[in-house]
N, C-alpha and C positions, 0 to 999 in steps of 0.2 A: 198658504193654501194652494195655492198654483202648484209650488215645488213639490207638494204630496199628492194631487193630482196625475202629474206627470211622473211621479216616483209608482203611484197605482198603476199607470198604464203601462209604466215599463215591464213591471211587474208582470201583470196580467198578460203580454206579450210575452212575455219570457218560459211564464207557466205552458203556454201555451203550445209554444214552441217546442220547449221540452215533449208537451204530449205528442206531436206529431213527430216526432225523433225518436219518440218510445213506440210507435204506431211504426214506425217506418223500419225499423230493429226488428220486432215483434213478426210483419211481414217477412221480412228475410229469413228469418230463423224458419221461418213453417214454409216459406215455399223453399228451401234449400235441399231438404231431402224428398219435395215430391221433385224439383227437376233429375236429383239425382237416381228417383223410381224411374222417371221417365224413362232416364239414358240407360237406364239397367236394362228395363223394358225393351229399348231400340236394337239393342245389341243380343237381347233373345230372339226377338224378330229374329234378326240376320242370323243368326245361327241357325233356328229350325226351317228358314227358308232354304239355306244350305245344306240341313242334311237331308229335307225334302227332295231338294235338285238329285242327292247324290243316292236317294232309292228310286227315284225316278227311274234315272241312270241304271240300277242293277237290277231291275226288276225282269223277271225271263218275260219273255215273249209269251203270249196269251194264243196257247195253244184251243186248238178249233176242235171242240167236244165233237162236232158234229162229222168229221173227215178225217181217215186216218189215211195219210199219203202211201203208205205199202198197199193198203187193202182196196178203200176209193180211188186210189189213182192211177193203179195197177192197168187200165185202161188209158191213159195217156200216158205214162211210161213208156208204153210194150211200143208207140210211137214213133220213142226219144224224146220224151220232154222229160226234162231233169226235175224239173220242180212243179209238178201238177197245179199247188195252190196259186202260185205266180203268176203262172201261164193262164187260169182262168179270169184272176184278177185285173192283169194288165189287158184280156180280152174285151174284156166286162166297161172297164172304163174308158175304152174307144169307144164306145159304141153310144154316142150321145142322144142316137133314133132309141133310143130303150127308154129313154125316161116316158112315163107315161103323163106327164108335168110341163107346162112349157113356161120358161124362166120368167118372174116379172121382175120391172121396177129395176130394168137395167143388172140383175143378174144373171150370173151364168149356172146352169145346174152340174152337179157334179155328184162323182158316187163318192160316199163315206164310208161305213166299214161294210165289208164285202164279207163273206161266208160260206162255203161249200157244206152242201148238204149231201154225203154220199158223195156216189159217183154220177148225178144226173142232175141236182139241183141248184141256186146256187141263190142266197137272199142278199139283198142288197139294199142298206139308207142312202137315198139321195136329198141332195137341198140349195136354194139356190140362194140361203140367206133369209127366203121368208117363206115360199113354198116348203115343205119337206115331206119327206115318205118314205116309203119301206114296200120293197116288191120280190115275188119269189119269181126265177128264171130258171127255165127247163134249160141246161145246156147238152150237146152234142158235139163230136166231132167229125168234120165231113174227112173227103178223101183227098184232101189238098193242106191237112194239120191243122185246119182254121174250127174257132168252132161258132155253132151256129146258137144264138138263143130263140127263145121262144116266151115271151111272161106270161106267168099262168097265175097269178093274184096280185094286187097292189091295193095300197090306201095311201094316199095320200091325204094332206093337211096343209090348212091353211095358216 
């Protein structure tokens, strides 16, 4: 009676066993081709992040609906400034008394994209990280090639 006892429990273990080797099989098979979706997956990632990078790359330059440099800049030209939109640009972002915003929380304020309006105007976003805004600037050119601004509207945001 003992010997079929322990012939049962052998038994019973053994079945057992088997099931969790058919469980453990069973598992492999089904997750084999979701890692293999995975890495399919990983490897389109990285491809349309790369052809992303590479339109990035070609993409022209986002010309300025609002300023054609023959016609608007045709007064800084007549000067010598070779490139009207530069010259107002790199003007623009000296001039750190323009923000009408004063940095908090240990930032510094700065211009973001800049815009010529004509030949007289010029809008600009600024932001310091948590301040931000957007202001429109009367510019001119005095008699020394500098030029001068003036802000005629802003809104900022907090």
């Amino acid at each position: 009676m003992k010997q079929l006892s322990i012939l049962f429990i052998i038994g019973f273990l053994s079945l057992g066993c088997k099931n969790d080797a058919d469980k453990t099989e069973n598992l492999a098979n089904e997750t084999e081709p979701l890692i293999l979706k995975n890495d399919s997956l990983k490897k389109e990632i990285q491809l349309l992040k790369s052809l992303n990078d590479s339109l990035i790359k070609i993409s022209p330059e986002e010309k300025n609906y609002w300023f054609d440099p023959d016609f608007n800049g045709s007064h800084l030209t007549r000067q010598g400034i070779t490139n009207p939109e530069k010259f107002v640009e790199n003007a623009l972002r000296k001039r750190a008394d323009l923000f009408p915003a004063k940095a908090v929380l240990g930032g510094t304020m700065n211009f973001l994209k800049i815009q010529l309006l004509g030949n007289k105007w010029v809008i600009a976003d600024y932001s310091d990280g948590h301040i931000q805004g957007r202001s429109i600037y009367e510019y001119r050119i005095n008699e020394k090639n500098e030029l001068a601004f003036k802000m005629l509207a802003s809104n900022d945001t907090e």
